[in-house]
C-alpha positions in Angstrom: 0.0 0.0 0.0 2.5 2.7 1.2 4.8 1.6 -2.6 1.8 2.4 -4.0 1.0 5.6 -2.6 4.6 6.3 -3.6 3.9 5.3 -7.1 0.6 7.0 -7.3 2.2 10.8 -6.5 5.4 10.6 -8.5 7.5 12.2 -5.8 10.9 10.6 -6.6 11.6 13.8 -8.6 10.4 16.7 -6.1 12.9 17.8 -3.0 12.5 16.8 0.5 10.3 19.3 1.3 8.2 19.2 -1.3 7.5 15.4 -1.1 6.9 15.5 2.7 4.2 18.2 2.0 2.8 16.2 -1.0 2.5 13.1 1.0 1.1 14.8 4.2 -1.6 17.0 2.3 -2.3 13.1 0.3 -2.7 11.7 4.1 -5.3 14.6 4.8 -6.8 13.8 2.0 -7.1 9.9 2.8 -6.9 9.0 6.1 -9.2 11.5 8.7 -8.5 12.2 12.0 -11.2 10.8 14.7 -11.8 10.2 18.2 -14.9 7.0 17.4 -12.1 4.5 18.8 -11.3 6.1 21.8 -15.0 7.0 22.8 -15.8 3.6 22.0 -12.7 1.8 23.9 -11.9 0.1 20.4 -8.3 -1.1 20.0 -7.1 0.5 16.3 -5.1 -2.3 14.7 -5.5 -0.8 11.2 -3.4 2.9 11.0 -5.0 3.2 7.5 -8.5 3.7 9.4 -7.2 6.8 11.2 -7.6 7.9 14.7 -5.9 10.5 16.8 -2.4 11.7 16.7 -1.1 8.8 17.8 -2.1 6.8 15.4 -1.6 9.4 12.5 1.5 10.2 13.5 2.9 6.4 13.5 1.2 5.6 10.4 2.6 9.0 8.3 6.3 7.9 9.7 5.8 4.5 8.2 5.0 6.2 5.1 8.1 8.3 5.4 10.0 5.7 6.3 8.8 4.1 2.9 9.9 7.3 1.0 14.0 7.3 2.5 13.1 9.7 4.9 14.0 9.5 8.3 12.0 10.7 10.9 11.9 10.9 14.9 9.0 11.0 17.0 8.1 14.5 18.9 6.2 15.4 22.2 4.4 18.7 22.8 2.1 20.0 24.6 -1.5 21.2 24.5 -3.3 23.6 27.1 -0.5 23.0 29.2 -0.2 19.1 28.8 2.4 17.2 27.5 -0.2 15.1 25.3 0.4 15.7 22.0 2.1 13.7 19.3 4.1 14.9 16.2 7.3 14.3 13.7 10.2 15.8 12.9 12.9 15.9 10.2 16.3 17.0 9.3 16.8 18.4 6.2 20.2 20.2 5.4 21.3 20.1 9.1 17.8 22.1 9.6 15.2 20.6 12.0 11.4 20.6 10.7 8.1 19.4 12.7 5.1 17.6 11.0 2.0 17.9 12.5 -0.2 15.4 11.2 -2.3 14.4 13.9 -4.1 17.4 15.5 -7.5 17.4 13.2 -6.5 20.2 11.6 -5.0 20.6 8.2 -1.5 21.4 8.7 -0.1 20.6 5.3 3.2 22.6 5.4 6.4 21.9 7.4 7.0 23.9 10.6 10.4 25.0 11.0 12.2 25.1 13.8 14.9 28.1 13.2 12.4 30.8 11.4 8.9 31.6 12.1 6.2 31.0 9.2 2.9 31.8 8.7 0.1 30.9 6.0 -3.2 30.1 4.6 -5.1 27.2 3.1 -9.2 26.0 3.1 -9.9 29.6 4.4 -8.0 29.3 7.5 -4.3 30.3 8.8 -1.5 28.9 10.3 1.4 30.6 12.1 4.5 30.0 14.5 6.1 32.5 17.0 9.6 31.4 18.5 10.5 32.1 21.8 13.5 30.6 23.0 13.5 27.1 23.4 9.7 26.8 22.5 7.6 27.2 19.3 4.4 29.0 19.7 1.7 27.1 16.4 -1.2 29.2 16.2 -4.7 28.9 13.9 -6.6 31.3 13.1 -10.7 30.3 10.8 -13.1 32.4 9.5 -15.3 31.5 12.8 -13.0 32.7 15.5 -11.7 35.6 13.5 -8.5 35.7 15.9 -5.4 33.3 16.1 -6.0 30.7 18.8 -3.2 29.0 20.7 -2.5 25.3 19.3 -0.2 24.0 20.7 3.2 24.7 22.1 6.6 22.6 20.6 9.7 22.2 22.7 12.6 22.5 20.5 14.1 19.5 23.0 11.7 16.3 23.6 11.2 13.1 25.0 13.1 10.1 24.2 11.8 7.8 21.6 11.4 5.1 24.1 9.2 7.3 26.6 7.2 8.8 23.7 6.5 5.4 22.6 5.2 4.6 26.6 3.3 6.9 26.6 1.2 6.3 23.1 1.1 2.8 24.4 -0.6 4.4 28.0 -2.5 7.2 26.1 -5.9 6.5 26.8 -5.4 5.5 30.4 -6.4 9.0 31.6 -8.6 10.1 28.3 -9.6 13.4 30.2 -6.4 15.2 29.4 -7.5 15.4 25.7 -9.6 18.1 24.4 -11.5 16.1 22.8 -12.7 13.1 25.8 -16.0 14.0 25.3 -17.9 14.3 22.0 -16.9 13.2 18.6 -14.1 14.7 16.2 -13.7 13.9 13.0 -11.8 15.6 10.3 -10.8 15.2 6.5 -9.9 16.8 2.8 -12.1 15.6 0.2 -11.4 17.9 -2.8 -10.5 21.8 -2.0 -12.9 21.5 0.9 -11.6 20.5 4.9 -15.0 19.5 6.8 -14.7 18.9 10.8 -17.2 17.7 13.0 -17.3 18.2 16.7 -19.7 16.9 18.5 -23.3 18.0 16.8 -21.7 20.6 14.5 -19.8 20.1 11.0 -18.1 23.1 9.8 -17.1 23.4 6.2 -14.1 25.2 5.2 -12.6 26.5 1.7 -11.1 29.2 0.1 -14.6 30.4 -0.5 -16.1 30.8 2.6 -17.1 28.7 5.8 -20.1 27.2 7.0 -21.4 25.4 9.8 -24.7 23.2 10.3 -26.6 21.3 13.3 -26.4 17.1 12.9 -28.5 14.7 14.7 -26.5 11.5 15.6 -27.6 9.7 12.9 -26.3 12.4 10.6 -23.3 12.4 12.1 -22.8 8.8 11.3 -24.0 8.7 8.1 -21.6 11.6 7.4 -18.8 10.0 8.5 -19.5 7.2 6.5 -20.1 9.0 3.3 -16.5 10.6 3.3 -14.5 7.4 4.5 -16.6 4.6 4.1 -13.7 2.1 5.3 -15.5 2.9 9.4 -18.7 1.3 8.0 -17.8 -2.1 9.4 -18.0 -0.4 13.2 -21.4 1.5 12.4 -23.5 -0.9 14.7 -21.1 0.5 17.7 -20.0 4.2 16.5 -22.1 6.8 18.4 -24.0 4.0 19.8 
């Protein structure tokens, strides 16, 4: 699967950067972020059906792994907690972090020695450094003002303790943001759609909108854009 995904984007030819970015927007694009197996207390043994960003976040550094590129695995923190999962990379001595796994459509590179800011699917993206720490905010039409995402220490956890605690994440589920309603995010097209809890919220270049779901239509959402969850359907939302 990961060959063909390869294959299928013709990357050999683009640099580093480039094919990171074209593989991470291709991994929006197929493989949503979701909280259904935690609220559910479902063990994800397939990466490929998404999750949160844990399970992104091993899944895209197989896929990089697949491409020659070496990647490490990187803690940070969100509203104060250390629970947050992302990658990074060296690329001509230079250190870059992915963020793959937050539900939100981070499709370029943060780096680590210059601050960056842009725009894509209506929203932005920007980084502040301040000393040891790098400052990701977002900013959508519906908030009108750049929020805090998350903050990333320049220096992080070993491998091996990252690794504990993925394997010990949902021990203490409360620490997430998201313990206690649905998420569930994706690319289809030039459109991002996110749903949390009753409300899906459409973003593009365009414009942004945001409707009401019963539970039902919730699920049958979900299912429509990534039909792959279909098999869990009797126990999703139930």
């Amino acid at each position: 699967m990961m060959q063909l995904i390869k294959e299928e984007l013709n990357i050999d030819k683009l640099s580093t950067i480039d094919k990171i970015e074209s593989l991470l927007l291709n991994e929006f694009k197929t493989v949503p972020f979701h909280n259904l197996f935690m609220l559910n207390n479902i063990q994800n043994k397939q990466l490929s059906l998404g999750g949160t960003c844990s399970d992104k976040v091993l899944r895209f550094k197989g896929i990089l792994d697949n491409n020659d590129i070496n990647s490490k695995l990187h803690s940070s923190f969100i509203n104060g907690i250390e629970c947050h999962r992302m990658l990074s990379v060296i690329i001509n001595d230079r250190k870059y972090y992915i963020d793959v796994g937050s539900g939100w459509p981070s499709v370029k590179l943060f780096p680590e020695f210059k601050e960056i800011e842009y725009s894509i699917y209506g929203m932005n993206f920007k980084t502040e450094i301040n000393d040891n720490k790098i400052f990701l905010y977002h900013k959508t039409k519906s908030s009108y003002e750049y929020n805090k995402m998350m903050v990333i220490p320049k220096v992080s956890k070993s491998q091996e303790d990252i690794l504990l605690d993925i394997k010990n994440r949902f021990v203490d589920s409360s620490i997430y943001p998201f313990h206690d309603s649905v998420r569930f995010s994706i690319v289809k097209g030039q459109i991002f759609y996110f749903i949390k809890g009753s409300r899906i919220r459409i973003y593009s270049d365009k414009g942004f909108k945001e409707y009401m779901l019963n539970e039902k239509e919730v699920l049958s959402f979900i299912k429509e854009k990534f039909n792959r969850l279909e098999q869990y359907s009797n126990i999703l939302l139930g």
